[in-house]
C-alpha positions in Angstrom: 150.5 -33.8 -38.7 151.6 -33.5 -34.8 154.2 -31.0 -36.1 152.0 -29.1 -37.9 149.3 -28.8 -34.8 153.0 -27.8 -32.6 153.6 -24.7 -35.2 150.1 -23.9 -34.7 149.2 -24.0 -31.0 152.8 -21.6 -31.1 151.9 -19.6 -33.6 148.5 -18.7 -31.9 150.4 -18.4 -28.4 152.9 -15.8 -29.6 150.4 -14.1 -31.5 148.3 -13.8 -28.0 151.4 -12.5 -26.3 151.9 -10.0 -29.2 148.1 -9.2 -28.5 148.6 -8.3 -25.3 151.9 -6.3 -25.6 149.7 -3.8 -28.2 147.3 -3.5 -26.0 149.2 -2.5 -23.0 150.9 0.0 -25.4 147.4 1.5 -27.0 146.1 1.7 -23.9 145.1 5.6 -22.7 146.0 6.6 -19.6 148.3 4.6 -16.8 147.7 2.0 -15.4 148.1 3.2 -11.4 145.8 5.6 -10.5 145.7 8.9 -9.3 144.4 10.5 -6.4 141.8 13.4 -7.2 140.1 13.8 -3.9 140.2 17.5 -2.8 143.1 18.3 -0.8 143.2 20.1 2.5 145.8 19.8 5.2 148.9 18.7 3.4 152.0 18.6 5.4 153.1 21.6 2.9 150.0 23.7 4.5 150.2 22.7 8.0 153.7 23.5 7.6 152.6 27.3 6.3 149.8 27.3 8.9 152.4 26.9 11.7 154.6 29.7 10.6 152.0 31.7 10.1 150.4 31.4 13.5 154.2 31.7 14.6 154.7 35.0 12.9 151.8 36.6 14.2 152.2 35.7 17.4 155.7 36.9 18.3 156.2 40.1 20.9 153.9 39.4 23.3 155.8 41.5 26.1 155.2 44.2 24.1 152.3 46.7 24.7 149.7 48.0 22.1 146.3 50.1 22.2 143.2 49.6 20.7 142.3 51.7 18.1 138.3 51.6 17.9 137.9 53.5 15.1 139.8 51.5 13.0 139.0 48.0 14.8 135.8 48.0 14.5 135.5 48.2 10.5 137.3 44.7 11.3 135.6 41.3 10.2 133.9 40.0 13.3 133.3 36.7 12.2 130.3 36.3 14.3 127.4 37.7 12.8 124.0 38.6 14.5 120.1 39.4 13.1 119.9 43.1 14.0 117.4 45.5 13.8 116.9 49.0 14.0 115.2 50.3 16.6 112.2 51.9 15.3 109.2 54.6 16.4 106.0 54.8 15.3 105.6 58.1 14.0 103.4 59.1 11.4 105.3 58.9 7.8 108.6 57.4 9.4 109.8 54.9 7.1 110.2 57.3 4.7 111.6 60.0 6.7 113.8 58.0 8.3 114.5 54.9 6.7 115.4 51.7 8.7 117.2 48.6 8.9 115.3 45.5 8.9 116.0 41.8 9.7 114.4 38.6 9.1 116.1 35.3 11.0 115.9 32.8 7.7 117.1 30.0 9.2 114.4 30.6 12.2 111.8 30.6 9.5 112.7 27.8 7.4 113.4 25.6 10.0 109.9 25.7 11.8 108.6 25.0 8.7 110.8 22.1 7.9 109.7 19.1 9.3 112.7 17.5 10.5 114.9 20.4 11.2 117.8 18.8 12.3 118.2 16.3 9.5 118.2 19.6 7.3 120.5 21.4 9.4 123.0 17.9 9.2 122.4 18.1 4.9 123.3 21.4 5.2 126.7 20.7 6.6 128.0 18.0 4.5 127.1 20.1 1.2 128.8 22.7 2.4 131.7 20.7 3.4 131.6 19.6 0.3 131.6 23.0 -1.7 134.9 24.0 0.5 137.1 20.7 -0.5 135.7 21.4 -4.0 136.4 25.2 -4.3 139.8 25.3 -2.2 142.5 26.3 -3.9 145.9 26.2 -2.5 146.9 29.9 -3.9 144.6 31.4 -0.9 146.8 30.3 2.0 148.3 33.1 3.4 152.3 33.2 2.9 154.4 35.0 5.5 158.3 36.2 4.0 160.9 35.3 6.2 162.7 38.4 6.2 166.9 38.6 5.2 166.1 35.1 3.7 169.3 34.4 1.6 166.5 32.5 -0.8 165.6 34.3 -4.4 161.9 32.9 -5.5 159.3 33.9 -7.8 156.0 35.6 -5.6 153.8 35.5 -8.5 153.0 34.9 -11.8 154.2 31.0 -12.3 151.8 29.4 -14.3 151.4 25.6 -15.7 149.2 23.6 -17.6 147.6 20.8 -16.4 150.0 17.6 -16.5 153.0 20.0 -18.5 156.3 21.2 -17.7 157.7 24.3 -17.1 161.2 25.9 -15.8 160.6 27.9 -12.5 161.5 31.5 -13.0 163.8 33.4 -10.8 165.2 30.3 -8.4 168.4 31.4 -6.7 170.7 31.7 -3.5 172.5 34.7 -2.1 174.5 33.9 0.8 178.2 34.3 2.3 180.8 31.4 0.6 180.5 27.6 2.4 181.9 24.5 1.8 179.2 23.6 0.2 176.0 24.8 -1.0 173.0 23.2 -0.8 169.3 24.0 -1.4 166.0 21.5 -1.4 162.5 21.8 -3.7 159.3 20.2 -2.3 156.0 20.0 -4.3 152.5 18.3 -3.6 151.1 17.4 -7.3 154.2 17.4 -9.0 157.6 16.4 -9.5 161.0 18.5 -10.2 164.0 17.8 -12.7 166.5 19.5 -14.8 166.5 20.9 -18.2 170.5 20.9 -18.4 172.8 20.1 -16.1 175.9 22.0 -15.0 179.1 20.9 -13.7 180.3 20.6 -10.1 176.6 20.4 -9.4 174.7 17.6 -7.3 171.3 16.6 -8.5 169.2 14.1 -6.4 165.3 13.7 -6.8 165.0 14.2 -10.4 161.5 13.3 -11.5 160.5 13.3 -7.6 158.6 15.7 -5.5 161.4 16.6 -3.6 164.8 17.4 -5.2 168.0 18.7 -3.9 171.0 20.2 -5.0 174.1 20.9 -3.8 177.4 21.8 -5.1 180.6 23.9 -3.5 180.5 26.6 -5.8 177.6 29.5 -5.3 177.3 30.6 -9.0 177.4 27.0 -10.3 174.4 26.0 -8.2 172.6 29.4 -8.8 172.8 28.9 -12.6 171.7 25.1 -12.4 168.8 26.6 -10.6 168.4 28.5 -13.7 167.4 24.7 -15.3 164.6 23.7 -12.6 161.7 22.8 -14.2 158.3 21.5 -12.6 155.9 18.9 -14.3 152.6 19.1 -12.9 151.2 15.3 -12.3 147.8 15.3 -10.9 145.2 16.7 -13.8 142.7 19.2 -12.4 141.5 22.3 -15.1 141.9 24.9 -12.0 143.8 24.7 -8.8 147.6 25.4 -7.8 150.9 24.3 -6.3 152.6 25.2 -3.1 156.0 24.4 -3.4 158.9 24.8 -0.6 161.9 26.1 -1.6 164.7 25.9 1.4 168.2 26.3 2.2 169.9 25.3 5.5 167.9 27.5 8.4 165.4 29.4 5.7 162.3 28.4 4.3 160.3 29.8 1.6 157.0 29.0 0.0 155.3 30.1 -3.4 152.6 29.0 -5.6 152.5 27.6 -9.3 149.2 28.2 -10.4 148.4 24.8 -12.6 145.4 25.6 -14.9 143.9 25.4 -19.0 144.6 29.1 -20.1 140.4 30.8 -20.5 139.2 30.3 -23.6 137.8 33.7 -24.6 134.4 34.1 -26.0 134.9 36.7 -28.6 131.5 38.1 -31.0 132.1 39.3 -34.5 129.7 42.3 -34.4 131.5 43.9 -37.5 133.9 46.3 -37.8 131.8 49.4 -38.0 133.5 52.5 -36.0 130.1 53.4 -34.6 127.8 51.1 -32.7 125.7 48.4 -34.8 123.1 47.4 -32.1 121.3 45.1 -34.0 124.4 43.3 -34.3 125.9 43.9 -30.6 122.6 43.5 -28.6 119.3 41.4 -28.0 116.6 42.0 -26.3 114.8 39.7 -24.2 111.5 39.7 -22.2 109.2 37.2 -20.6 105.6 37.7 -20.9 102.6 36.1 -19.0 98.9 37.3 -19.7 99.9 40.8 -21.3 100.1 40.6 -24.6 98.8 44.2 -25.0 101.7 45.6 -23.2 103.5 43.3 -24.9 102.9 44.8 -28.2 103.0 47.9 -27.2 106.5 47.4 -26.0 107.8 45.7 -29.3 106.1 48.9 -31.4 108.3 51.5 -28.9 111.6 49.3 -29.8 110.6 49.1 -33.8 110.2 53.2 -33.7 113.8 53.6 -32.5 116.0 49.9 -33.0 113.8 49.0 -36.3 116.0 45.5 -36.9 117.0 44.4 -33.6 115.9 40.7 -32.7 113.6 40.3 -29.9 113.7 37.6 -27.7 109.8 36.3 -26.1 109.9 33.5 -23.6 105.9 32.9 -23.0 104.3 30.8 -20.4 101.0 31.7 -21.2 98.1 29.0 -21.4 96.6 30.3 -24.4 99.8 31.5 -26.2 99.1 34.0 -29.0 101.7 34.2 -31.8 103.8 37.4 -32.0 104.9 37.9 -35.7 107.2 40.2 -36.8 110.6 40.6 -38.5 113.5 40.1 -36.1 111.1 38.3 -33.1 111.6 35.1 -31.7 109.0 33.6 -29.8 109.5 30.4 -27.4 106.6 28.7 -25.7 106.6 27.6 -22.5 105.0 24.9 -19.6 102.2 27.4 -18.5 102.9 29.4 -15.8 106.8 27.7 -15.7 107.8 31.1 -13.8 109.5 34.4 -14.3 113.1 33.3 -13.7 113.1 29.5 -15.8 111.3 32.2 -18.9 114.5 34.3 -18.3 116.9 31.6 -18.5 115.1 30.5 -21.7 115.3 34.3 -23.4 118.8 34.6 -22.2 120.1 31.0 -23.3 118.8 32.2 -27.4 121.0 35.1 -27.2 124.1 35.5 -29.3 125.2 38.7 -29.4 127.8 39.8 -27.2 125.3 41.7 -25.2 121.6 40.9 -23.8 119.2 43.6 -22.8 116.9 42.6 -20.7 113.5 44.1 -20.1 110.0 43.7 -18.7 107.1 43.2 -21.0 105.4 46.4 -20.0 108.7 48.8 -20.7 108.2 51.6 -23.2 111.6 52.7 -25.3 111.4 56.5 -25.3 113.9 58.9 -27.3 115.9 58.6 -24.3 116.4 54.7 -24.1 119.8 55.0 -25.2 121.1 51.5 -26.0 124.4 53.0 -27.3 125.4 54.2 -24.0 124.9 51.1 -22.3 127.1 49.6 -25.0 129.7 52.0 -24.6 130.0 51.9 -20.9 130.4 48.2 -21.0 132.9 48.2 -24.4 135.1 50.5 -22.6 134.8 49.6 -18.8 135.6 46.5 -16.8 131.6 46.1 -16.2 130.1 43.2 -17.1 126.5 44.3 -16.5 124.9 48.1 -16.3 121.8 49.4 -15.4 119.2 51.4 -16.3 116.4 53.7 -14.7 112.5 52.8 -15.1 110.2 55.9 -15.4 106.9 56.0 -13.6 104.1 57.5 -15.1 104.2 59.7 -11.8 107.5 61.3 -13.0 109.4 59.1 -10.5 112.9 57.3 -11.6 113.4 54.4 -10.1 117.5 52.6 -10.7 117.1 50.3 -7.7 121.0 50.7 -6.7 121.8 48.6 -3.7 125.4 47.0 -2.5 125.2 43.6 -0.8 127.8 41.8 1.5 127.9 39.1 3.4 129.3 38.1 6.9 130.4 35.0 8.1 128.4 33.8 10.5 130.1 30.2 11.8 128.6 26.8 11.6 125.3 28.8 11.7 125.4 30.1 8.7 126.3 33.5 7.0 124.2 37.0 7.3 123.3 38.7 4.0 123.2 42.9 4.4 121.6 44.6 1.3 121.6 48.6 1.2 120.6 51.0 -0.6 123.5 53.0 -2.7 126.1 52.6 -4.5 130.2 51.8 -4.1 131.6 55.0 -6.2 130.9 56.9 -9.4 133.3 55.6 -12.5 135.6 57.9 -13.5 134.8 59.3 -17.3 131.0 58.2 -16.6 129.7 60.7 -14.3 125.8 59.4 -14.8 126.9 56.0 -13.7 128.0 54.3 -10.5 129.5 50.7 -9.8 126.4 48.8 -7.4 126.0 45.1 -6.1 121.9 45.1 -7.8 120.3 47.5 -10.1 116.9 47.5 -11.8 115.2 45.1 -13.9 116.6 47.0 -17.0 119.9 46.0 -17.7 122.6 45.1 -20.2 125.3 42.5 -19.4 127.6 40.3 -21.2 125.9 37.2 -22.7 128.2 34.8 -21.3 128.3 36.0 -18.1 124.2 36.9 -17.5 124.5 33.1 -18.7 127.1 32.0 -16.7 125.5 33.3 -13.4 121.5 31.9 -14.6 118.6 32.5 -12.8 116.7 30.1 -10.4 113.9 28.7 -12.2 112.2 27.7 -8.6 111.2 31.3 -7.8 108.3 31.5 -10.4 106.5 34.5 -9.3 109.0 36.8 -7.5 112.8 37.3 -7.9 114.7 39.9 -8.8 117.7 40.3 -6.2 118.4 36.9 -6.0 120.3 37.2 -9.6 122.5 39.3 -8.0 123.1 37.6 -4.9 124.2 34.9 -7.2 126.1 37.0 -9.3 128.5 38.5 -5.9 131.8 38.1 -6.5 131.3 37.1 -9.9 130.0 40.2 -12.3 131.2 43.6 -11.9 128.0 45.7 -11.9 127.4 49.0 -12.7 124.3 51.7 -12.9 123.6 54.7 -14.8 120.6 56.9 -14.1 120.9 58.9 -18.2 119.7 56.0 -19.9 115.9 55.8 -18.8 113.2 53.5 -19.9 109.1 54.3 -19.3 106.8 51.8 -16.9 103.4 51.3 -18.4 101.0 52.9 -16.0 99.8 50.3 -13.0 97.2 53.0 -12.0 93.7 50.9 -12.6 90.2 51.3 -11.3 89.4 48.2 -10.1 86.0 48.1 -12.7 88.1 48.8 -15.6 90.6 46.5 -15.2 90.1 43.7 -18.0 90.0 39.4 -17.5 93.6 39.0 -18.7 94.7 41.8 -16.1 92.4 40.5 -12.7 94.4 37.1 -13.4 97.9 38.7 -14.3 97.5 40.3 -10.3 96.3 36.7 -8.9 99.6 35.3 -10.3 102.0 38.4 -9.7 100.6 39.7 -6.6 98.9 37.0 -4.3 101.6 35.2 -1.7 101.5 31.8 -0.6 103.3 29.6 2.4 104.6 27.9 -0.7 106.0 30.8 -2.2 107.7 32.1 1.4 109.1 28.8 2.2 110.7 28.0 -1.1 112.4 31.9 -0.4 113.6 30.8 2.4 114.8 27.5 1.5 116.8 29.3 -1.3 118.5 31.3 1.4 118.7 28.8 3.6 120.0 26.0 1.9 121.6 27.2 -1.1 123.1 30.2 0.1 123.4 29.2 3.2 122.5 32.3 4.8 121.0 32.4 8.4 120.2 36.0 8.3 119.0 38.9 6.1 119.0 43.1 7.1 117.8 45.7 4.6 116.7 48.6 4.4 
């Protein structure tokens, strides 16, 4: 019996220890851990920011002269709330149009009451933002020149925690004793895919390898072999590795990254354009149904099957019917950028036309030139003009930059105009913002979003969130007619007094959540415009 109960107990022991050993094997992952912070300040960066400093700094004996014209289209760095100066002459504005400014940060922070805990919040997000978005490919590298060492400058690519060979590694220098050159990584390690004779490896599987060997071509073709494993998983970021031989340094980037996944729309394979296939239409309406319909009737007289997208944030909501028409109800009064997010986030067709619920199509609302532009252009969004019942065309071309500003904050300079015409378009012109009739890439109009805290204004703000990120274009032949705004003020109707209390009337509450936008989120101190 006692043996029995032995067998047992060391049957149930080994089968524990078996256990265990699965376990450790099934387990995902490793077991050490691995440092994700973001990284700034490695000794591989300070190293470039030294010889960087060090190259710009040499020939000091050596005079130079200023040339102003030139200098002064410089970044500054330091940027300042400006004005025009302006006179007070009758009809001056629009004679002579002027630069304005408003300090944001001066009016958000009187406002705010405890400006200094804000200003501190400020700070630490933005820190924040810069470890996150730093990439190591944006530190400047200076070539040493007559460096003996033969490196790739661009073009090395990786996938996250996979292994490549490095392209183009080699050494052309006089005949030594011995040759010897060294590899130096950050987030990941070196080896060999083959080996070659008379060749010294040590470091393999390290971040930092060398090899050696007395014989020139031997060690350039082992180079041929180098391969790089990236080790620290991040979707989007890169490498700075060192590549040196005895009195030269070198320094390039492996770019370590999942390859884009593309987004591609099967619209058919007509030769012409099918817009009911390629586009949608979107639109928010609030307390104007009427212009509402009549908008839908102008799109059914010329694009008969294309679906129309409705975000409404009416109180009463009315059902729109119709073949082709979706409707979405929303919060009342939710706002005019959360209903564009709604109509934009339906979409999908490969583009979105967006439009205001008191457009008109005409004979001229030509979607199929938008659609061209965009199919055989780099643009990812295009604008349109809006026709006033006065005759005027409005396109509402502006470019924006911004200018760093220090610790402050940054200054934001909107202008009227445009950056260039695009060659084989000569209606259209590439701009920062256009008007609030446009066609853009689904995925990227999504991509960007719109704030749904500005409820009763915003238009520009789009595209201040959209700088750097969609290429923007504008093309005055592809016009769209503005429902007349002319009213006397005893025929205007219920629905139309309380669409102007809504659109029109500004509060403090409005203003200060503008500000705050800038302020905070943009991080913007200052704002000039025209």
């Amino acid at each position: 019996m006692r043996a029995c109960y032995k067998k047992s107990l060391g049957l149930i022991v080994i089968s524990g220890f078996l256990l265990l050993a699965l376990f450790h094997v099934w387990s995902p992952g490793t077991i050490s851990g691995v440092d994700i912070r973001p990284r700034q300040g490695s000794a591989i960066e300070k190293l470039l920011e030294w010889k960087f400093q060090d190259a710009v700094s040499d020939y000091h004996d050596i005079a130079y002269h200023i040339n102003e014209d030139v200098a002064c289209r410089l970044a500054k760095n330091t940027c300042v709330c400006l004005a025009d100066k302006t006179y007070q002459l009758p009809f001056s504005n629009l004679l002579l149009p002027h630069v304005w400014a408003h300090n944001i940060d001066l009016a958000f922070l009187e406002s705010h009451p405890d400006p200094e805990g804000v200003k501190r919040h400020r700070a630490q997000e933005y820190s924040s933002f810069q470890k996150r978005s730093y990439n190591p490919a944006d530190v400047p590298i200076i070539a040493q020149a007559n460096s003996p060492l033969q490196y790739p400058t661009q073009g090395v690519e990786v996938r996250p925690l996979k292994t490549i060979i490095i392209p183009g590694l080699g050494v052309k220098e006089k005949a030594r004793s011995k040759h010897t050159v060294y590899l130096t990584a950050t987030l990941g390690t070196f080896d060999v895919a083959a080996t070659v004779d008379m060749v010294s490896v040590q470091g393999e599987g390290e971040k930092h390898m060398i090899l050696s060997s007395p014989l020139l071509s031997s060690l350039n073709k082992q180079l041929q072999f180098v391969t790089y494993t990236n080790t620290v998983f991040h979707p989007r970021t890169a490498d700075t590795v060192q590549f040196a031989t005895e009195g030269h340094q070198s320094f390039f980037t492996i770019k370590v990254g999942h390859r884009i996944i593309p987004k591609l729309y099967n619209s058919g394979s007509k030769k012409e354009y099918n817009i009911s296939a390629l586009v949608t239409i979107a639109t928010k309406t609030f307390l104007r149904y009427d212009m509402l319909k009549q908008l839908i009737d102008s799109i059914r007289q010329y694009y008969p099957t294309v679906t129309i997208v409705i975000a409404d944030d009416n109180e009463h909501p009315q059902p729109v019917t119709g073949l082709h028409i979706e409707q979405f109800i929303m919060p009342f009064g939710k706002g005019w950028f959360a209903g564009r997010n709604l109509a934009v986030s339906q979409v999908t067709t490969k583009y979105v036309l967006w439009v205001d619920d008191d457009f008109i199509f005409t004979a001229d609302t030509k979607l199929e030139k938008m659609v061209d532009i965009l199919e055989k252009t780099t643009l990812d969004l295009v604008g349109g003009a809006v026709k006033e019942v006065t005759g005027y065309t409005a396109t509402f071309r502006h470019t924006i930059s911004v200018e760093e500003g220090g610790e402050e904050g940054d200054c934001l300079h909107v202008r009227q105009g445009y950056h260039h015409v695009i060659e084989g378009f000569p209606n259209c012109v590439v701009a920062d913002a256009v008007i609030n009739f446009f066609m853009g890439r689904t995925d990227k109009v999504q991509q960007v979003g719109f704030n749904p805290r500005l409820a009763r204004h915003g238009h520009l703000e789009f595209f201040i969130d959209a700088l750097g990120s969609l290429h923007i274009g504008s093309c005055h032949d592809v016009p769209i007619s503005h429902a007349s705004k002319i009213h006397l003020p005893w025929s205007k109707t219920d629905s139309q007094k309380a669409y102007d209390k809504f659109r029109y009337s500004s509060s403090s509450a409005e203003n200060y959540i503008h500000n705050e936008v800038f302020y905070f989120k943009n991080r913007f101190k200052c704002m000039t415009s025209h």
